[in-house]
GUBADO-977108 format. One record per residue (C-alpha): chain; x, y, z; residue number from 1; residue in one letter. Coordinates in nm, 3 decimals. Layout:
chaine: A c1: X c2: Y c3: Z num: NUM residu: A
...
This chain:
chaine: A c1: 6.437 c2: -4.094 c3: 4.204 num: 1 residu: X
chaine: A c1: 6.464 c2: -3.995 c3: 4.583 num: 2 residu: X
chaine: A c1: 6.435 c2: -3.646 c3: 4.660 num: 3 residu: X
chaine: A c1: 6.740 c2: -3.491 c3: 4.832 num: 4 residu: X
chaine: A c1: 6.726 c2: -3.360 c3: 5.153 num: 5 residu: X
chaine: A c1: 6.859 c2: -3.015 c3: 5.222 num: 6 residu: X
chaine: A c1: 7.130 c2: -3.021 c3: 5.438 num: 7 residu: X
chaine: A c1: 7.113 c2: -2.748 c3: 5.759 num: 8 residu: X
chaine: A c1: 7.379 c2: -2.520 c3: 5.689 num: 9 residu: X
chaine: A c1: 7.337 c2: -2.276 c3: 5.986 num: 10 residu: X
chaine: A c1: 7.683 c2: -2.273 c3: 6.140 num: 11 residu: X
chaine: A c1: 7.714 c2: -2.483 c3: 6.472 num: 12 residu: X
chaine: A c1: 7.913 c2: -2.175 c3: 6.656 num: 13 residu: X
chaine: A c1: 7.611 c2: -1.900 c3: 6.538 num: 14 residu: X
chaine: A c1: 7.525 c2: -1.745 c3: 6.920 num: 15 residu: X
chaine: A c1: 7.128 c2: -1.816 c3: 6.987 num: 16 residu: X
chaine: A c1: 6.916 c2: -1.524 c3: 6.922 num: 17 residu: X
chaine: A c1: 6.750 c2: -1.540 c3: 7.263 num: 18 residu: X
chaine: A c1: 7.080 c2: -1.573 c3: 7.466 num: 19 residu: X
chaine: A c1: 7.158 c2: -1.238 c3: 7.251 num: 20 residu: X
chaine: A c1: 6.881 c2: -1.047 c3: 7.374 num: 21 residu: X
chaine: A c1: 6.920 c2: -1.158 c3: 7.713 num: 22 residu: X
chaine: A c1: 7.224 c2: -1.038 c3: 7.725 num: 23 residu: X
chaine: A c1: 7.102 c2: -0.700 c3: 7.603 num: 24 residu: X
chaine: A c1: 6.822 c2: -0.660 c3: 7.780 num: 25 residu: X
chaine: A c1: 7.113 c2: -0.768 c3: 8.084 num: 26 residu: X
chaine: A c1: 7.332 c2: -0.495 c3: 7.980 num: 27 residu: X
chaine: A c1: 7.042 c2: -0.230 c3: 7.933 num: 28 residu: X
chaine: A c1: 6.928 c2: -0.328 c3: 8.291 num: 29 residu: X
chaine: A c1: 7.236 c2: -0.276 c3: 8.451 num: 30 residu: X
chaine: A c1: 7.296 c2: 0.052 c3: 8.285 num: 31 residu: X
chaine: A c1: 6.970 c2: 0.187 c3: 8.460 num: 32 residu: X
chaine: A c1: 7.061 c2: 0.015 c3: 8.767 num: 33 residu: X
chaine: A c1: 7.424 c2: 0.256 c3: 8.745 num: 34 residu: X
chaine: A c1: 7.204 c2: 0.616 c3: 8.647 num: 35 residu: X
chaine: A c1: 6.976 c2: 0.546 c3: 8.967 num: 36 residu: X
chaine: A c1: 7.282 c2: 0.535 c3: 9.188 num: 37 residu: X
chaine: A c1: 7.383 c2: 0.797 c3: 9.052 num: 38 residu: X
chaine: A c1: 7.047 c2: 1.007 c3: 9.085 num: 39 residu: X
chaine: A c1: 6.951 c2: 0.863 c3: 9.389 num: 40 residu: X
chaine: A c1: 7.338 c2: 0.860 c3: 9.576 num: 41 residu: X
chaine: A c1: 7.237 c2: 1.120 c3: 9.820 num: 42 residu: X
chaine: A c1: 6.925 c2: 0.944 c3: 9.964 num: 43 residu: X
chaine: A c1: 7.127 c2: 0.606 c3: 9.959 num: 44 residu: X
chaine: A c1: 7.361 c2: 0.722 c3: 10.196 num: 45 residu: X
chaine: A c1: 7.101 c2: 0.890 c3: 10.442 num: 46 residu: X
chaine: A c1: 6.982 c2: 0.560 c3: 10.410 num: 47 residu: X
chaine: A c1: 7.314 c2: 0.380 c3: 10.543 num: 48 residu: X
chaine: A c1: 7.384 c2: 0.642 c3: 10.786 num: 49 residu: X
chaine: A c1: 7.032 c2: 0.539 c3: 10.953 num: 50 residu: X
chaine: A c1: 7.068 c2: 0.231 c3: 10.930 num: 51 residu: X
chaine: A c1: 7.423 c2: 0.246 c3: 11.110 num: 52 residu: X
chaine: A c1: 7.339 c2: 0.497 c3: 11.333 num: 53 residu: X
chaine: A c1: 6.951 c2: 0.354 c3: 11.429 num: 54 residu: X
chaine: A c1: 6.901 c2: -0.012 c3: 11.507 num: 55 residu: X
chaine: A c1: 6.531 c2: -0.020 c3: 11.431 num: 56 residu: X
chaine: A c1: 6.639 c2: -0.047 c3: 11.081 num: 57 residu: X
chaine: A c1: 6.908 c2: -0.298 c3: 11.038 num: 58 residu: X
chaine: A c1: 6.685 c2: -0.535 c3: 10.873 num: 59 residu: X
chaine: A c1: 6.696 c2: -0.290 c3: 10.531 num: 60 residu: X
chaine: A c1: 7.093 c2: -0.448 c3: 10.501 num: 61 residu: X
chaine: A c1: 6.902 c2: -0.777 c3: 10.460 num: 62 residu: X
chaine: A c1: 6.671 c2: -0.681 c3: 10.196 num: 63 residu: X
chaine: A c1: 6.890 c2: -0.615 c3: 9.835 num: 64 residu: X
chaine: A c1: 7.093 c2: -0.941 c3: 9.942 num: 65 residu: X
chaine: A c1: 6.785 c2: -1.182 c3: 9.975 num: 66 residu: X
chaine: A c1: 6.597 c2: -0.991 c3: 9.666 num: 67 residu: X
chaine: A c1: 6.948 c2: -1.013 c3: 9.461 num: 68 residu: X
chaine: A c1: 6.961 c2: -1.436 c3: 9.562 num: 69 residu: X
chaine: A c1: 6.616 c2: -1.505 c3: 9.423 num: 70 residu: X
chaine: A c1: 6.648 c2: -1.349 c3: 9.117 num: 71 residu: X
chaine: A c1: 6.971 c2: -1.531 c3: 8.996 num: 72 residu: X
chaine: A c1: 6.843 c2: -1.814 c3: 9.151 num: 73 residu: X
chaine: A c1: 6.524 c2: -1.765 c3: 8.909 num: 74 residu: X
chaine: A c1: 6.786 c2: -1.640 c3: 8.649 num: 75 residu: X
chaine: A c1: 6.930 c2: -1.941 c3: 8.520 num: 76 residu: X
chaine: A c1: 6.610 c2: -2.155 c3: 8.493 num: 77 residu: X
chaine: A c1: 6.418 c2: -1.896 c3: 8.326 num: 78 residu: X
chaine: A c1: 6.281 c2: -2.040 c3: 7.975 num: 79 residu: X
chaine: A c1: 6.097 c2: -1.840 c3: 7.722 num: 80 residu: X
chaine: A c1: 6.176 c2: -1.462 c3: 7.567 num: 81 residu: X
chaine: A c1: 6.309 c2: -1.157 c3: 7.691 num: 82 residu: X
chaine: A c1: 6.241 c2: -0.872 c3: 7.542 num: 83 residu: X
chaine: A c1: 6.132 c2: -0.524 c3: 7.616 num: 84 residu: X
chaine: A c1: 5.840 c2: -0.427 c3: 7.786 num: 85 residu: X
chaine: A c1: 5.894 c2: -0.037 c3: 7.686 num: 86 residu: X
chaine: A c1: 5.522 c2: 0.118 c3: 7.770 num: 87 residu: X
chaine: A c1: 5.532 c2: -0.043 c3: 8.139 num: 88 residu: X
chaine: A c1: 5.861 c2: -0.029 c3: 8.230 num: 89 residu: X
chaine: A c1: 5.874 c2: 0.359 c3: 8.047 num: 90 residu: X
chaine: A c1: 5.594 c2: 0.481 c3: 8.309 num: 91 residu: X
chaine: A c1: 5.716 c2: 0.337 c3: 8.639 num: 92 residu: X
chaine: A c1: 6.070 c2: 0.488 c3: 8.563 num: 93 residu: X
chaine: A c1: 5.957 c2: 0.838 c3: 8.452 num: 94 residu: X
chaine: A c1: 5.686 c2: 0.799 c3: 8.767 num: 95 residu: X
chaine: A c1: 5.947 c2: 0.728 c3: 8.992 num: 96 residu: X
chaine: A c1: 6.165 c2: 1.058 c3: 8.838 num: 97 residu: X
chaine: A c1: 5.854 c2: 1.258 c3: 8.900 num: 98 residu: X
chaine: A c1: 5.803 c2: 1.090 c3: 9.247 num: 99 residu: X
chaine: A c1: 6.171 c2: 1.157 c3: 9.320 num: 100 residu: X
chaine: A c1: 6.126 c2: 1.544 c3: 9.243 num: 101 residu: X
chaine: A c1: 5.806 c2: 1.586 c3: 9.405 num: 102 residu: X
chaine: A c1: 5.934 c2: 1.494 c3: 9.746 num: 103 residu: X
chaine: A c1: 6.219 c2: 1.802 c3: 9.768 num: 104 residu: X
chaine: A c1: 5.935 c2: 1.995 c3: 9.839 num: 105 residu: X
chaine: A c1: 5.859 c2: 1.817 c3: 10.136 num: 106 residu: X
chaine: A c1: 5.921 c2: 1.920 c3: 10.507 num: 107 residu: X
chaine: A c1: 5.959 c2: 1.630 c3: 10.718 num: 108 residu: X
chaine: A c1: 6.298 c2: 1.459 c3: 10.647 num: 109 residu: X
chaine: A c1: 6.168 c2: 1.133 c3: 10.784 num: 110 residu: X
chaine: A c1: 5.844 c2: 1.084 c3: 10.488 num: 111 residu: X
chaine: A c1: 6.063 c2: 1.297 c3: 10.256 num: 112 residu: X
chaine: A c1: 6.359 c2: 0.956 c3: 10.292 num: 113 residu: X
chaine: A c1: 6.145 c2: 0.739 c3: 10.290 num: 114 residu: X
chaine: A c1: 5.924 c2: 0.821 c3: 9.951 num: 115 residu: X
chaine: A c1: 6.273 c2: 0.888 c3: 9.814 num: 116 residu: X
chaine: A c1: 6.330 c2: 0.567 c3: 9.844 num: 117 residu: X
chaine: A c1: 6.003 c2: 0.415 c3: 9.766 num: 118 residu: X
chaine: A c1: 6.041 c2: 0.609 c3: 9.405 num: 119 residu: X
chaine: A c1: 6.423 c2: 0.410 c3: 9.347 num: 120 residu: X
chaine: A c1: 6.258 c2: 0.109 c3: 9.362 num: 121 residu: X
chaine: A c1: 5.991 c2: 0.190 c3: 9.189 num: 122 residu: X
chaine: A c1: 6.275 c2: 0.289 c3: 8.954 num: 123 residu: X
chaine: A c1: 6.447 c2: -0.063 c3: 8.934 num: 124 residu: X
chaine: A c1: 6.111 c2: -0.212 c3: 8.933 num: 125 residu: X
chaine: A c1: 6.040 c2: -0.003 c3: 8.607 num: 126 residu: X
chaine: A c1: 6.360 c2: -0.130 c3: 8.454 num: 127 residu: X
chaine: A c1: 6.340 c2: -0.485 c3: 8.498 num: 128 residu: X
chaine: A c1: 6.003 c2: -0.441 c3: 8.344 num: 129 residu: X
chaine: A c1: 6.142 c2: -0.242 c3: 8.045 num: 130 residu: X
chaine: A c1: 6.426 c2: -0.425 c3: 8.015 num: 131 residu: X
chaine: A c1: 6.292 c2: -0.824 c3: 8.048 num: 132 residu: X
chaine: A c1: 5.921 c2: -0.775 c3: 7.967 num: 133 residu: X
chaine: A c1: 5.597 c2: -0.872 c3: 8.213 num: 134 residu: X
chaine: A c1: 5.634 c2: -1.253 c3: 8.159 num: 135 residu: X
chaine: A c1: 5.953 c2: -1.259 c3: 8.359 num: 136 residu: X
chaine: A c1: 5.813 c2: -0.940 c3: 8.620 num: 137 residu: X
chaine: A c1: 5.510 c2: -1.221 c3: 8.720 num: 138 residu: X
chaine: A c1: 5.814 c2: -1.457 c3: 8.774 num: 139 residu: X
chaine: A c1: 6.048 c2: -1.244 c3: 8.989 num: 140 residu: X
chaine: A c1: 5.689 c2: -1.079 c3: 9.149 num: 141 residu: X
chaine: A c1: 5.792 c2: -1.194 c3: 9.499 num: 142 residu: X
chaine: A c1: 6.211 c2: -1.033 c3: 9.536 num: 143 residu: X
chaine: A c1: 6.095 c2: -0.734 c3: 9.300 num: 144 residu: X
chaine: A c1: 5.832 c2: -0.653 c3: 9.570 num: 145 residu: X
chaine: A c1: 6.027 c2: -0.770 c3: 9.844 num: 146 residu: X
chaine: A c1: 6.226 c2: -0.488 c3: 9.794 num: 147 residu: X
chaine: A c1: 5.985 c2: -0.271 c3: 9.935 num: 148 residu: X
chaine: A c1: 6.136 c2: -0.338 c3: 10.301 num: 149 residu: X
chaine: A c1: 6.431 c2: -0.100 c3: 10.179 num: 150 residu: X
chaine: A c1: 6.185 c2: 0.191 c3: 10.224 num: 151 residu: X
chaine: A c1: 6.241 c2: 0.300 c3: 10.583 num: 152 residu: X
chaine: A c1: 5.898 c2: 0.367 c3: 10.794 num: 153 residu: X
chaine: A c1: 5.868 c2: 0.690 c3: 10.892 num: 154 residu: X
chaine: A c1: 5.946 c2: 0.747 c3: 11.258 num: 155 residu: X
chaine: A c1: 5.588 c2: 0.796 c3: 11.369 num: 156 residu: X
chaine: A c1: 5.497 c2: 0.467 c3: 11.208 num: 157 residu: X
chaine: A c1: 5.798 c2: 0.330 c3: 11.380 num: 158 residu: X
chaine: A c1: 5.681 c2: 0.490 c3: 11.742 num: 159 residu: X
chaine: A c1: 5.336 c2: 0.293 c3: 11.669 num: 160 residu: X
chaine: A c1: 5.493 c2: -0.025 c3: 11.623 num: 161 residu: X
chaine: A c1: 5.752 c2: -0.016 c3: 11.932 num: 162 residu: X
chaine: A c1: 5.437 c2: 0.082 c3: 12.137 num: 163 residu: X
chaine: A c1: 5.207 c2: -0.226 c3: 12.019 num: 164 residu: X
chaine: A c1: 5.532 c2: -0.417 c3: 12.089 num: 165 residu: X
chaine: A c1: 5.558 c2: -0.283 c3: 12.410 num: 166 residu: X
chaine: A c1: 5.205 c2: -0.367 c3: 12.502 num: 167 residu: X
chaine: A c1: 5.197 c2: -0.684 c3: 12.394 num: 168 residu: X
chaine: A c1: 5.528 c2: -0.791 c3: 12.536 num: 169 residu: X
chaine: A c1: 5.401 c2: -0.647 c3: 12.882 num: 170 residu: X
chaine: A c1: 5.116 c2: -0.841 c3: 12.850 num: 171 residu: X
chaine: A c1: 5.272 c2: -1.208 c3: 12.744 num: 172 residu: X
chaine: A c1: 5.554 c2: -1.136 c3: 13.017 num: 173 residu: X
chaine: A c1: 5.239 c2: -1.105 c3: 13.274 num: 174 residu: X
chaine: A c1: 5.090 c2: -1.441 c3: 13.122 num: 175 residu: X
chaine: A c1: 5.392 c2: -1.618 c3: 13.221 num: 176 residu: X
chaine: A c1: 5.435 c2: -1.477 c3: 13.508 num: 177 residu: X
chaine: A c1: 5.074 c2: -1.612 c3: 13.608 num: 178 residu: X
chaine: A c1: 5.139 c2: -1.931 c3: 13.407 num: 179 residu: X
chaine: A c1: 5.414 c2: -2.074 c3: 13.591 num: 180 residu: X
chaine: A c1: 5.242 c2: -1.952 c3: 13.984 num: 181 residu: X
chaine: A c1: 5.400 c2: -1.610 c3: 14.046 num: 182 residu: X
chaine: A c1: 5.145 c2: -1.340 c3: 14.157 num: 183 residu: X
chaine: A c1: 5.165 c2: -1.062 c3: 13.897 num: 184 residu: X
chaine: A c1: 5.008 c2: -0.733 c3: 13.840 num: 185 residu: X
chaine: A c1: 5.059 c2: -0.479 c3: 13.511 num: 186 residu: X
chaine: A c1: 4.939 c2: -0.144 c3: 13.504 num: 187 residu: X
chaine: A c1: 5.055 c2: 0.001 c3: 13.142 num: 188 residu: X
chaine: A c1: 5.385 c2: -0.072 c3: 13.128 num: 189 residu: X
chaine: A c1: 5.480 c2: -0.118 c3: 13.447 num: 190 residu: X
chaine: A c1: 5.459 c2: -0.518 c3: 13.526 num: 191 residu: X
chaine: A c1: 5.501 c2: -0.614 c3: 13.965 num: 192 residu: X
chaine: A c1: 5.610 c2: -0.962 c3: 14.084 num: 193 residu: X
chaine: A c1: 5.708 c2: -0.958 c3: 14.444 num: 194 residu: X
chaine: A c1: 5.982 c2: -0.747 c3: 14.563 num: 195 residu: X
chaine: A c1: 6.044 c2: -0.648 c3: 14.180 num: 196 residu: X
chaine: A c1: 5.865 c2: -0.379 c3: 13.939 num: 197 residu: X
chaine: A c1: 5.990 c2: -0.439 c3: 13.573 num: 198 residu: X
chaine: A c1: 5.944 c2: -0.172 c3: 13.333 num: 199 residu: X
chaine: A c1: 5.877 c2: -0.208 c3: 13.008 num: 200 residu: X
chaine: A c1: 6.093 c2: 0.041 c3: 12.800 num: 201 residu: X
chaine: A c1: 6.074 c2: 0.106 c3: 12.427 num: 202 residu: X
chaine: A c1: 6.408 c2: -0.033 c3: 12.386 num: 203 residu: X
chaine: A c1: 6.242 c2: -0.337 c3: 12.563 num: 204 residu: X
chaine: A c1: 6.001 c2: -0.338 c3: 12.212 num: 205 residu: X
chaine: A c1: 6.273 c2: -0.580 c3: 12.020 num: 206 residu: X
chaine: A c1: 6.201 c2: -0.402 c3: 11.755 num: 207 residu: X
chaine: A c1: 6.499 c2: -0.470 c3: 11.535 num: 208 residu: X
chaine: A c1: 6.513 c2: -0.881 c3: 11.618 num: 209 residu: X
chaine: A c1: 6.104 c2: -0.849 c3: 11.582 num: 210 residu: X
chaine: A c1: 6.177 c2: -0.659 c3: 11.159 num: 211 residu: X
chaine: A c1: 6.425 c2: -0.947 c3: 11.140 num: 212 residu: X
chaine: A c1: 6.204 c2: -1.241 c3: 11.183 num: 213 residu: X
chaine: A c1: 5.958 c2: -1.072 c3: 11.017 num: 214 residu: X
chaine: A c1: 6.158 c2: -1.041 c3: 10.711 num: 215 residu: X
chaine: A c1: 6.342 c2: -1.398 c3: 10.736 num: 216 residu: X
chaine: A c1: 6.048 c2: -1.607 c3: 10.765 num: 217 residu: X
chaine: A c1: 5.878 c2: -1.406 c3: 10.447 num: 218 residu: X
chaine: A c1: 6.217 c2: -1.527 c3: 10.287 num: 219 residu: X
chaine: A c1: 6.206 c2: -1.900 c3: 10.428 num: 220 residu: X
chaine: A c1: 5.885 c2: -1.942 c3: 10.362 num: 221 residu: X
chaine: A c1: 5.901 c2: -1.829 c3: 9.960 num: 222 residu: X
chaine: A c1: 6.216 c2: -2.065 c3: 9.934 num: 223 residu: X
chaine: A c1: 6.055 c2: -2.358 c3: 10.102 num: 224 residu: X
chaine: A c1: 5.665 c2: -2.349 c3: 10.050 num: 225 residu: X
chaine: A c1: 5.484 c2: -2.341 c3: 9.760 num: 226 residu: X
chaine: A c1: 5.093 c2: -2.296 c3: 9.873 num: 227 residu: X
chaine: A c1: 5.011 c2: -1.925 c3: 9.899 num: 228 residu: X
chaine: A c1: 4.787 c2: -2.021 c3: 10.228 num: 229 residu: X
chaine: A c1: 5.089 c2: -2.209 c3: 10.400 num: 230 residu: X
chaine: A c1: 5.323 c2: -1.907 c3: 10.335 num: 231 residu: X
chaine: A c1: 5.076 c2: -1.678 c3: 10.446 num: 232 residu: X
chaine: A c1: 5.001 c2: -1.900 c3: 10.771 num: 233 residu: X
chaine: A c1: 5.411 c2: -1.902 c3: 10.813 num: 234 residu: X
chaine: A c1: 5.507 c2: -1.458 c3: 10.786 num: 235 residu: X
chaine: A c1: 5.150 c2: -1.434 c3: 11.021 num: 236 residu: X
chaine: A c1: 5.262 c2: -1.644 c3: 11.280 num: 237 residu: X
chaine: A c1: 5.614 c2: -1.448 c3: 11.291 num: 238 residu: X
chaine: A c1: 5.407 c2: -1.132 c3: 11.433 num: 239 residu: X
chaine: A c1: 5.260 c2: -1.310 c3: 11.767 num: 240 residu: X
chaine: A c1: 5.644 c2: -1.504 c3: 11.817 num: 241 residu: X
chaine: A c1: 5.821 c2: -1.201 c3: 11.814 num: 242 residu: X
chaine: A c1: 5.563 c2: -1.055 c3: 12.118 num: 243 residu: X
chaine: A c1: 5.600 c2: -1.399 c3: 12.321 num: 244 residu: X
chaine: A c1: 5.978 c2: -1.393 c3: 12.235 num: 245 residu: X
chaine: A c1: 6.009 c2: -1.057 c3: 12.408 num: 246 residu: X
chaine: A c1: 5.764 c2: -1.126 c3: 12.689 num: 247 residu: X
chaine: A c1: 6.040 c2: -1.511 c3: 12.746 num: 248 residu: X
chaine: A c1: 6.276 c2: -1.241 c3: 12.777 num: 249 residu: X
chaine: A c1: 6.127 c2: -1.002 c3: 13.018 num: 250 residu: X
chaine: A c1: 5.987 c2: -1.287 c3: 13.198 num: 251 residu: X
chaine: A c1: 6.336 c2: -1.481 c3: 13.216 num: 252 residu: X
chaine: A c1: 6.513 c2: -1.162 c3: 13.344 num: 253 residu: X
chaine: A c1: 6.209 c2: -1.128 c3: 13.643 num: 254 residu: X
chaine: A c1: 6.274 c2: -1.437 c3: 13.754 num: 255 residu: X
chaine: A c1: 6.602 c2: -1.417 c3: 13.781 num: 256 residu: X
chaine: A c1: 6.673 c2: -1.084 c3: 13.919 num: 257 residu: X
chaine: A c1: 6.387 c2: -1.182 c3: 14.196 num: 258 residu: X
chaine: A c1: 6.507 c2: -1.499 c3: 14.290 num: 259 residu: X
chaine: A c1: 6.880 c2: -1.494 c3: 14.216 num: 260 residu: X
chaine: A c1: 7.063 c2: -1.173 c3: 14.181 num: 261 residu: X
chaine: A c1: 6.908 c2: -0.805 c3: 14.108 num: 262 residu: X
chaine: A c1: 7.193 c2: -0.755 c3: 13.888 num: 263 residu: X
chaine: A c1: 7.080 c2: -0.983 c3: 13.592 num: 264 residu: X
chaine: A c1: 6.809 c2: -0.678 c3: 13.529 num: 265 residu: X
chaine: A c1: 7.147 c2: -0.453 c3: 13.441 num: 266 residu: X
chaine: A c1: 7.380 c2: -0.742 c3: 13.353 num: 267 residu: X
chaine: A c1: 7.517 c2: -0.859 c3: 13.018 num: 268 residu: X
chaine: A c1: 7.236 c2: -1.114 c3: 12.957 num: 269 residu: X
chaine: A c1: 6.995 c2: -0.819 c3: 12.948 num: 270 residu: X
chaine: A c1: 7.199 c2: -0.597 c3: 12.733 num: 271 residu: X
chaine: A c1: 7.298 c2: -0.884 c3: 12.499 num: 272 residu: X
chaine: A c1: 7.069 c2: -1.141 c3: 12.567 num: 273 residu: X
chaine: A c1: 6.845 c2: -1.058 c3: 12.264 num: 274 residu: X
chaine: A c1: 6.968 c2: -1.311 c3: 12.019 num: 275 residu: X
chaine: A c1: 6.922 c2: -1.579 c3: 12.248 num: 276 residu: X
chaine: A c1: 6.526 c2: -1.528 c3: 12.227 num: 277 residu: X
chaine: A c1: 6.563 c2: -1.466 c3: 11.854 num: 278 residu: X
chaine: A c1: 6.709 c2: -1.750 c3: 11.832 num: 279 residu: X
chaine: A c1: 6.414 c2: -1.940 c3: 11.982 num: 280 residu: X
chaine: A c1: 6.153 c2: -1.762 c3: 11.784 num: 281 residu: X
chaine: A c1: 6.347 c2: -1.865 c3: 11.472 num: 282 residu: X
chaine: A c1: 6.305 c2: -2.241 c3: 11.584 num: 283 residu: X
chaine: A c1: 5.959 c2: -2.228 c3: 11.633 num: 284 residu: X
chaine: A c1: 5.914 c2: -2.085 c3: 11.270 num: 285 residu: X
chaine: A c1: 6.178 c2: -2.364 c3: 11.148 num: 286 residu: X
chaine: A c1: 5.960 c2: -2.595 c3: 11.311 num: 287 residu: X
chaine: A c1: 5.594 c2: -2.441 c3: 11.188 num: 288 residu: X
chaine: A c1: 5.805 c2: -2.462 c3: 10.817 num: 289 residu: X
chaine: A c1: 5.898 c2: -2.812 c3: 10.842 num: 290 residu: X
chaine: A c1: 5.539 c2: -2.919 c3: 10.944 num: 291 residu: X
chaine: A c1: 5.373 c2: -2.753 c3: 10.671 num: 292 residu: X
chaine: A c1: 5.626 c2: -2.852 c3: 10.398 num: 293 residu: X
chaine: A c1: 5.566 c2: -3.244 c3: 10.494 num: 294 residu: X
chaine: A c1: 5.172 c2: -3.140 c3: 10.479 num: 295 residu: X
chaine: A c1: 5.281 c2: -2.967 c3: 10.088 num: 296 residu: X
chaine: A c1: 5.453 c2: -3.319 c3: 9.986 num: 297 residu: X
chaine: A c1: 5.187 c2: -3.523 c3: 10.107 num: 298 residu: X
chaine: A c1: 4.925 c2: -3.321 c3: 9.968 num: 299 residu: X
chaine: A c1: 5.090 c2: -3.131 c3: 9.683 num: 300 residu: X
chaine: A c1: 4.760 c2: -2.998 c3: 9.549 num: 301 residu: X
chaine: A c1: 4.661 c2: -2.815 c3: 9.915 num: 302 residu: X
């Protein structure tokens, strides 16, 4: 006599277990997201005022979009538990409240923003641990830490940077100037071609179109490169374009203010020229991308 088989009687509309706690651990997240608005609304705003009001930091508005995109783009093929990572997650958020009240006491409104806002995303960092474990932290590693760029640099780090700009774009508008024939001489930032002086001014840095590269090329290269080597090859070779973009533009303006009108030094291509050698810079990082992805597909194991 055959042995029945028991029939499965679990109901075909019963909602999965995981998809369940995902959704909890969704719902807990978001909640934590809301209380650090709340706690950290005040610093937020400084942080959009500056932003609006100081160009050298307009690449922050870039940073929750792009971290937000990889996440859900992660989000949906994500396989495997969620679940709460409550010892982890538990001591980044109460480090970040500690961090948060430490910095009041501090004196220079520049450091004190930008710790502020170091310790709120520590804070969200904390809560996606807490709320969907380490497993799925190691996953989202890259936008979780990406998110770092929302911490403005303090002005005097910012002063250092426009200055090693400044230097270097001096110095790659005086190559070019040599390059293509055209007696040149720099002293500091002062750079002479024949009947013209250019000066090199700290809004002459590119600072802002220099962050922006910067940060879109660390984002193009995590979407289309998998090799840690090639990505690293890709973000390092945005530092030296943004210098040679800004010494193409110094260089373009000499030429032209020498040999066809003085008043392309003061004119609209100076004042809003600037995307123009973005522009370029973003090619040759295109083009750096698209040779190193064909080297990833014919070698996937380099």
């Amino acid at each position: 006599m055959a042995t029945p088989i028991a029939a499965n009687h679990t109901p075909a509309n019963q909602p999965n277990r995981g998809s369940i706690l995902k959704s909890s651990s969704l719902l807990i997240f978001s909640s934590l997201v809301l209380i650090s608005i709340t706690i950290w609304w005040s610093a937020l705003s400084s942080l959009l005022a500056l932003v609006l009001r100081d160009e050298q930091y307009t690449h922050i508005l870039l940073i929750l979009p792009i971290s937000a995109g990889f996440i859900l783009l992660d989000w949906k093929s994500a396989s495997g538990r969620f679940g709460l990572s409550a010892v982890a997650g538990s001591a980044l958020l109460l480090a970040a409240l500690l961090a948060k009240l430490f910095v009041k006491g501090l004196s220079s409104t520049g450091v004190q923003l930008s710790l502020t806002i170091l310790a709120l995303v520590a804070w969200w960092i904390g809560a996606f641990i807490l709320c969907f474990g380490m497993r799925a932290f190691r996953r989202a590693l890259f936008p979780l830490c990406f998110l770092l760029w929302m911490v403005p640099l303090p002005p005097s780090v910012v002063t250092s940077i426009v200055g090693w700009l400044q230097q270097g774009s001096a110095a790659s508008a005086q190559g070019l100037f040599a390059a293509f024939g055209i007696p040149v001489e720099r002293r500091g930032m002062l750079v002479h071609i024949p009947g013209l002086t250019l000066e090199v001014a700290p809004e002459c840095s590119s600072i802002r179109s220099s962050m922006v590269l910067l940060v879109t090329t660390m984002a193009l290269a995590q979407l289309l490169l998998l090799s840690f080597w090639r990505k690293t090859v890709v973000v390092a070779a945005a530092i030296p374009l943004s210098v040679l973009k800004n010494g193409l533009r110094i260089f373009v303006l000499g030429v032209l203010a020498s040999k066809v009108d003085p008043s392309y030094l003061t004119g609209r291509l100076h004042r809003q020229g600037g995307i123009i050698y973005f522009l370029i810079a973003l090619l040759g990082i295109l083009l750096l991308l698209w040779i190193l992805r064909r080297g990833e597909n014919q070698n996937p194991r380099g």
